[in-house]
Steps between C-alpha positions, in 0.01 A plus 500: 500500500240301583241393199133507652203495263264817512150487708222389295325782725565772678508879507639712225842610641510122670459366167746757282722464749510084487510517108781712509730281786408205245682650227757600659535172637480371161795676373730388778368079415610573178827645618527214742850260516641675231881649487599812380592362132168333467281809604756710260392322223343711224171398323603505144697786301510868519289462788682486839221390688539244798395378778750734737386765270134414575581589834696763494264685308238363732697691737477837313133451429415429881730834589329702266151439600515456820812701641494804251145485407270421769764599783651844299879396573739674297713167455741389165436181304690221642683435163462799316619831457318580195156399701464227264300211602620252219902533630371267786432228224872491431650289780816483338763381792269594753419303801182279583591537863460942443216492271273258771632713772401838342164383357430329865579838634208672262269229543511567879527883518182445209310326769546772781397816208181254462480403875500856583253691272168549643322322238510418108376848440797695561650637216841621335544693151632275206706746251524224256099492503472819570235411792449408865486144593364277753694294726252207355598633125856440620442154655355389202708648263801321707297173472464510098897595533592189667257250290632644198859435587408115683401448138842629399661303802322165401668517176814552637512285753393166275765624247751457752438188680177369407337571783090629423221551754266779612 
């Protein structure tokens, strides 16, 4: 995924849109020539957060907004039967190789749910909010999502081999 900086100006959707890719891009730098061990590696005790978790749950998050949210699918978590977001931290055994390839599958059926809507107006109900949302609510919402967790995924990353950078 190719890392290109977001237009100092431009239209609204152009602009959420850019901000969003850059993240997203962001997450897979910080993933980048790392092995499976490496991006297993858990931040410090109890927590089991890693980089592979970052992006499995990265893949939930994406699915949830954009698949069953904005596009009304009736589809399961990816790694959860209990509908719990925070199993996708664990990544236990699990494979770098099937958690790129299933959040790179969200990412790009995210971009066709945006792609398609009519404009940043449309709107889907939130039961955890108990409200409609915007599309834009949901782009930005996704964008806080992913610069929380870079934060998250810089830590990681320098704990593991050093390596720091925006």
């Amino acid at each position: 995924m190719e890392r290109i900086g977001p237009p100092l100006a431009g239209g609204e959707r152009e602009t959420l849109r850019a901000y969003l890719d850059f993240h997203r891009a962001t997450l897979a730098m910080k993933c980048e020539g790392l092995g499976d061990e490496e991006l297993r590696r858990k931040s410090s005790p109890p927590s089991t957060l890693s980089l592979m978790g970052l992006v499995r749950h990265m893949a939930e998050v994406e699915r949830q907004w954009f698949r069953r949210t904005v596009g009304g699918a009736d589809v399961p978590h990816v790694w959860s039967d209990r509908h719990d977001f925070q199993e996708a931290y664990d990544a236990t055994g699990a494979s770098g190789a099937e958690a790129f390839a299933a959040w790179e599958a969200e990412v790009a059926h995210a971009r066709r749910v945006e792609a398609g809507a009519e404009s940043l107006e449309v709107t889907a109900y939130v039961p955890k909010w108990e409200a409609e949302v915007s599309l834009r609510v949901v782009m930005l919402h996704m964008i806080h999502e992913y610069a929380r967790h870079n934060g998250h995924a810089d830590l990681l990353r320098e704990a593991i081999d050093g390596v720091t950078g925006a």
